[in-house]
N, C-alpha and C positions, 0 to 999 in steps of 0.2 A: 393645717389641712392639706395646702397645697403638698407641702412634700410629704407629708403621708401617703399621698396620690402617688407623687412620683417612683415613692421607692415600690408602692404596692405591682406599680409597674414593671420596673424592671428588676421586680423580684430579688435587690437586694436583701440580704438576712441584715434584722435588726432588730432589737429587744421592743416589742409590742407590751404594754399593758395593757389589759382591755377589765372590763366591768364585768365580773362575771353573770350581776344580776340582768346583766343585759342579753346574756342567751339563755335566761331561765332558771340559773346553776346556783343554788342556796345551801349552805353548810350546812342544814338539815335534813337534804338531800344523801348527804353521803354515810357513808359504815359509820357507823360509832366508834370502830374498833382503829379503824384509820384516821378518824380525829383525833383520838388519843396517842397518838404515835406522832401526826405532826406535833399536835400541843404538847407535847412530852419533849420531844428533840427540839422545840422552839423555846420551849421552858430553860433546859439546859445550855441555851446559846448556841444552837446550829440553826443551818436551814432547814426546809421540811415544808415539800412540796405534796399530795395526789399527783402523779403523774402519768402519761402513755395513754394507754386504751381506753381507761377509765374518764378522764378528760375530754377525750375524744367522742365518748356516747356520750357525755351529760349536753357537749356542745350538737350534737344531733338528735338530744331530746330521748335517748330508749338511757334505758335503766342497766348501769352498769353489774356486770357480776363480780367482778373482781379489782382491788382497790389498792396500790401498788404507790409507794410515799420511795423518793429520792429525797438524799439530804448531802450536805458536806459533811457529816461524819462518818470516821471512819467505820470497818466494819465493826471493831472494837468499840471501838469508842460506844454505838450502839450499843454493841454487849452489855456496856456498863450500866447504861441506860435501862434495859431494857432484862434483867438478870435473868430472866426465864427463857431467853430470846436464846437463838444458836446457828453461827456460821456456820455456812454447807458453802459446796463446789471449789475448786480449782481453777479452772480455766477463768470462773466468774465469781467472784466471792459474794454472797448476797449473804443476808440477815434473813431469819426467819421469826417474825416477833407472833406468838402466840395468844389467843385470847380463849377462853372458854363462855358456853352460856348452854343452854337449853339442849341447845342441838346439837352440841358435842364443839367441838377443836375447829377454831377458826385463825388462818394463818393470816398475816400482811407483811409483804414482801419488801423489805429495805434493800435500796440500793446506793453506792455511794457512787458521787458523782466522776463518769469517768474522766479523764484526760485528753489533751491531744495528742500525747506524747504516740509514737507509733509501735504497736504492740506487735510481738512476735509472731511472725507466721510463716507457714509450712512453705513448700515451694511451691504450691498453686495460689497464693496468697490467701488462703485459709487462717483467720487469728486463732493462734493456741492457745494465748491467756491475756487478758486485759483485767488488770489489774492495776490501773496506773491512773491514780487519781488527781482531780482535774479541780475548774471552776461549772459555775452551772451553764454557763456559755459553751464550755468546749462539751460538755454533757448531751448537750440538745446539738450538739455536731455530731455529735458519735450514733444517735438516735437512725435509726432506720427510713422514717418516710415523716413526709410534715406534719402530716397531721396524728403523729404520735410523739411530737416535740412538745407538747403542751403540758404547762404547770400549774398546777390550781394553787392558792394559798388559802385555804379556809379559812385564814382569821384575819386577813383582810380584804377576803373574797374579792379576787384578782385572779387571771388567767395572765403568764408568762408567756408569752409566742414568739420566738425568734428565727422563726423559718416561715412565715405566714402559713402556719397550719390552720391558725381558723378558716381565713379567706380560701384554702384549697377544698376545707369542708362545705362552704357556702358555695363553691364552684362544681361539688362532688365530683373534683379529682385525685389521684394518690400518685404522689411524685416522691421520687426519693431525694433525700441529702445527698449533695455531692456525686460525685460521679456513681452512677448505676452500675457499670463494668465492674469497675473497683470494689463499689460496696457489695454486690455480688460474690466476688470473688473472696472479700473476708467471711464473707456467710453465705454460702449459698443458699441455705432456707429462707433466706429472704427470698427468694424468686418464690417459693410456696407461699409464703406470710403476704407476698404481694395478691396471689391471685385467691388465694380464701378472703382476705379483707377487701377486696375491690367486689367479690361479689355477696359476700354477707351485706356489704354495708352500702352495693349498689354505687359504687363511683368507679368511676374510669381513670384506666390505669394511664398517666401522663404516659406520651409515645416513645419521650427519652428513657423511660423508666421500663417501657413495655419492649420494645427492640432487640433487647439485648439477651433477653429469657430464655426461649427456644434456644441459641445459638449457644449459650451456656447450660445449658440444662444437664449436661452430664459432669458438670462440677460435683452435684448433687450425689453421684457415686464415691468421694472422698468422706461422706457424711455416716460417721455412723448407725446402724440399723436401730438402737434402741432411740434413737433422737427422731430419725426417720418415723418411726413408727408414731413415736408424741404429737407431729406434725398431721400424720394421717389420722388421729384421732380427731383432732382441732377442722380440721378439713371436714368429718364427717359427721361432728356434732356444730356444726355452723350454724343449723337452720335452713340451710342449702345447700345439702350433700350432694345432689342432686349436679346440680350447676357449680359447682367444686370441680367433681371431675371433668364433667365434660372442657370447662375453661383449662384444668390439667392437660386433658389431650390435643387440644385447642393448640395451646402452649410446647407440647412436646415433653412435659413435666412427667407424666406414664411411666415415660417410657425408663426411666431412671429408680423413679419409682415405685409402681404399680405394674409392669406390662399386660398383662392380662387384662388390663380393662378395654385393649383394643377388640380382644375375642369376644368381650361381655357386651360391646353398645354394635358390633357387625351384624348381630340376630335378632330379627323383632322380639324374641319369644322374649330370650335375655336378656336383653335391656329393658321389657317392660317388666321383667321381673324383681331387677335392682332397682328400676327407678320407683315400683313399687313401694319395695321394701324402704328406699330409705326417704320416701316421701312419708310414708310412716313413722321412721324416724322423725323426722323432722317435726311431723304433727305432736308427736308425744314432748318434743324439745317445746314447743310455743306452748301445751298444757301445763309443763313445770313436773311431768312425767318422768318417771328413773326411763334410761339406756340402758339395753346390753350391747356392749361390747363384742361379746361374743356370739350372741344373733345376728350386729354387723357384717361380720368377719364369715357368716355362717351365709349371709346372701351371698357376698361378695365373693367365693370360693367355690359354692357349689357348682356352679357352672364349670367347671374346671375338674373339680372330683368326680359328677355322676358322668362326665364321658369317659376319663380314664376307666371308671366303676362299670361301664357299660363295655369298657374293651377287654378290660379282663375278665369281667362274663364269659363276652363270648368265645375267650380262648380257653375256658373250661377252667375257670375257676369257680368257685363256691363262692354265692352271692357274699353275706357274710364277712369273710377273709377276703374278698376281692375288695367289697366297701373301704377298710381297715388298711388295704396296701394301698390304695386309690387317697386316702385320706391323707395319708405318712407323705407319699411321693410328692403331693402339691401343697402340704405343712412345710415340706423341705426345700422345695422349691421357691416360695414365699419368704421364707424366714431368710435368705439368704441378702435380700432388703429392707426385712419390715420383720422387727425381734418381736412377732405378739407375746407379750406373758405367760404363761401355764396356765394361770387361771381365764383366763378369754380364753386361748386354744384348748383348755378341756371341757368349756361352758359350748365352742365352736364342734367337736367331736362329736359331745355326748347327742345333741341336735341332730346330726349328720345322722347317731347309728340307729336312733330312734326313727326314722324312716321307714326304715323296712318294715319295721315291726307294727306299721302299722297297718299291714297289708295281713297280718296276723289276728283273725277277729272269734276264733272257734276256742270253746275251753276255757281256761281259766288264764289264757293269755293278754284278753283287752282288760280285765278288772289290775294284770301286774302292772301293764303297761300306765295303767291309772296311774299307780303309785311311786313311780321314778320324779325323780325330783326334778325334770328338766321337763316334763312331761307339757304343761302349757305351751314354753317357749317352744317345743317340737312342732307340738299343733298348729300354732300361730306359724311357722315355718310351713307345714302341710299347704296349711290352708290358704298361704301367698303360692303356693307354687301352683295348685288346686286355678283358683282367681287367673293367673296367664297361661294357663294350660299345659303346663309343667307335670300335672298331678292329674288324678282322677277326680273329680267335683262332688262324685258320688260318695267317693273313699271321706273324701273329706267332712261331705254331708252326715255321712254315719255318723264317724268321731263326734261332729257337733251335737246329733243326737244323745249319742250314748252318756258322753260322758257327764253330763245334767238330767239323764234320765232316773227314776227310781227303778229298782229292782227287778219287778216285773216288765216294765220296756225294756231294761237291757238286758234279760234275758227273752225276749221276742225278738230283739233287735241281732240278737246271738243267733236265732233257731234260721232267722230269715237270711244269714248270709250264706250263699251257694258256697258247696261242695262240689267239686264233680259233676256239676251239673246238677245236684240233689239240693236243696233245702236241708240245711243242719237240723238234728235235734236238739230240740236246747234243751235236755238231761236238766240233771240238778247241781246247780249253784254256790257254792260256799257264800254265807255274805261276806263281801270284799271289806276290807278294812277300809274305814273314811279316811284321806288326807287330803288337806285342802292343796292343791295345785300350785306350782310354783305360778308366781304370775304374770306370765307373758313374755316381755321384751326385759321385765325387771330382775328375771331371777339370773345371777350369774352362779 
């Protein structure tokens, strides 16, 4: 006891066993599909741990989503194991072992354990490729922060600790392994990995860990744009997109990253508009709600598009083609850090050009506008702008009407929108084809 004291103190690293039923954590608890994998690779005489994140929630009690098993075999070696299974990457060779059931394709993520051996890197000390395999000790060295060094054994329900990553979570702090500079500098999305999981999961970032961030933060422009982008998704489906960024600006992370979010939190109007939007988000993440992606990207841009949109109006362009070259110029602008996909950026367009059109209420144009397949998630876009003042309330009140109305209200609801100062006639009507609406935030 006593020297368990001692080393807890002076934060020696050393291999901990601990009870896992003693923070709660029962092999019952975890995937099905990840006990099959260690029991499979423990069958065949390897190790085969649960490990990282996954460990890290069952020991803070929330319910992990994703369930990631390290072993001493190799990535082959797996293969053999595992014959449906199939190596991906270069830089990092992982195992992908596959399971099917009800819901379609379920993956669990093999990793073998790395080395200490020191792995190639670039001249800002950026690691190119690690691939150089180790024991489970040097493994939870190469690890990122302590309290993702943790290994569960489900079959003899045991937690591994050799960095006091429990003790960091029971003190809710996030410290890194070994030097912070350093481990930075092989990765710098670690400085992002540190400030999403210090505030998802509400602990404080240790000062040696914290320090060095800002001051490095434009390591982060060595990092490629599609990785970049993987990263800002994780940031904004946290649970607390919200508090992501701001802790990004905080930090100086933005600016590397994002810059525009300096212009979006400067404006009352603007920042209640994103914090809106993605406090929505967030609420749809704690229901078990589908994301779009490309509604994100459609808050977090506009502010940026309708002033461009707004200057080339007024230099005498057609609304229209103005929206369209407004849209292009800050797609291009963006992209040049953050590779969004085609599919998010045409889910993010099609939102934007539906706008106008809804200031379009005479004729047989609000029944087409029904029927475009983006037509909800537009609305729901309307209707936040509408809520901070962004929009017209009224505009927005229509649409809510219309489009749940029967036939004869939206055709009163047609007669009663001014013309010229006139009251429209509402003439006669086609009935409009029914399609149920895409839905919401969910349809990409």
């Amino acid at each position: 006891m006593i020297r368990k004291l001692i080393g807890k103190v002076l934060r020696r690293p050393g291999k901990q066993v601990l009870h896992a039923k003693h923070y709660g954590i029962r092999r019952e608890q975890l995937h099905s599909a990840a006990l099959k994998v260690c029991d499979r690779l423990q069958d065949a005489g390897f190790e085969a741990y649960i490990v990282g994140g996954a460990v890290r929630d069952l020991v803070l009690g929330k319910s992990p989503k994703d369930f990631d098993v390290a072993t001493n075999a190799t990535p082959e070696q797996v293969r053999h194991v595992f014959h449906r299974s199939r190596i991906i990457g270069k830089r990092f060779r992982i195992v992908h072992v596959p399971f099917y059931d009800r819901d379609g394709e379920e993956i669990i993520e093999v990793t073998t354990f790395r080395g200490a051996s020191d792995a190639p890197t670039d001249e800002s000390g950026r690691i190119l490729r690690d691939n150089v395999y180790g024991t489970i000790e040097e493994d939870a060295s190469r690890r990122d922060f302590t309290v993702n060094a943790l290994y569960y054994d489900p079959n003899q329900e045991v937690i591994i600790d050799f960095h006091h990553g429990v003790s960091d979570l029971e003190s809710r702090k996030l410290a890194m392994i070994g030097d912070p500079v350093k481990r930075y500098h092989e990765d710098p999305v670690r400085m992002l990995r540190a400030i999403r999981l210090a505030t998802k999961l509400d602990l404080t970032i240790a000062p040696a860990t914290l320090a060095p961030i800002a001051q490095h933060a434009r390591l982060l422009e060595n990092i490629p744009s599609a990785r970049l982008f993987d990263e800002m998704m994780k940031l904004l489906l946290s649970g607390r997109a919200w508090d992501c960024l701001t802790a990004l600006r905080a930090n100086a992370l933005h600016k590397p990253l994002f810059p525009l979010l300096d212009k979006l939190v400067s404006q009352h109007e603007t920042a209640a508009f994103l914090k809106k939007a993605l406090d929505n988000t967030d609420a749809r993440i704690r229901d078990d709600k589908p994301v779009s992606a490309g509604f994100m990207f459609a808050t977090l841009l506009w502010h940026e598009v309708e002033a461009l949109w707004q200057k080339k109006k007024a230099a005498g362009e057609h609304a229209v083609p103005a929206l369209v070259d407004a849209m292009n110029d800050v797609e291009a602008k963006v992209t040049r850090r953050l590779a969004i996909p085609n599919r998010y950026g045409a889910a993010m367009k099609e939102i934007w050009l539906l706008q106008p059109r809804f200031e379009q209420r005479v004729g047989q144009r609000p029944f087409r506008l029904l029927e475009q397949q983006r037509f909800r998630a537009a609305y729901d876009f309307l209707e936040l702008r509408a809520e901070c003042g962004l929009a017209d309330k009224e505009l927005a009140e229509w649409w809510r009407k219309f489009q749940f109305a029967d036939e004869a209200t939206r055709s009163s609801l047609i007669a009663a929108v001014p013309r010229d100062g006139q009251p429209a006639a509402a003439g006669k009507r086609r009935k409009p084809r029914r399609r149920k609406p895409a839905g919401g935030q969910s349809g990409e």
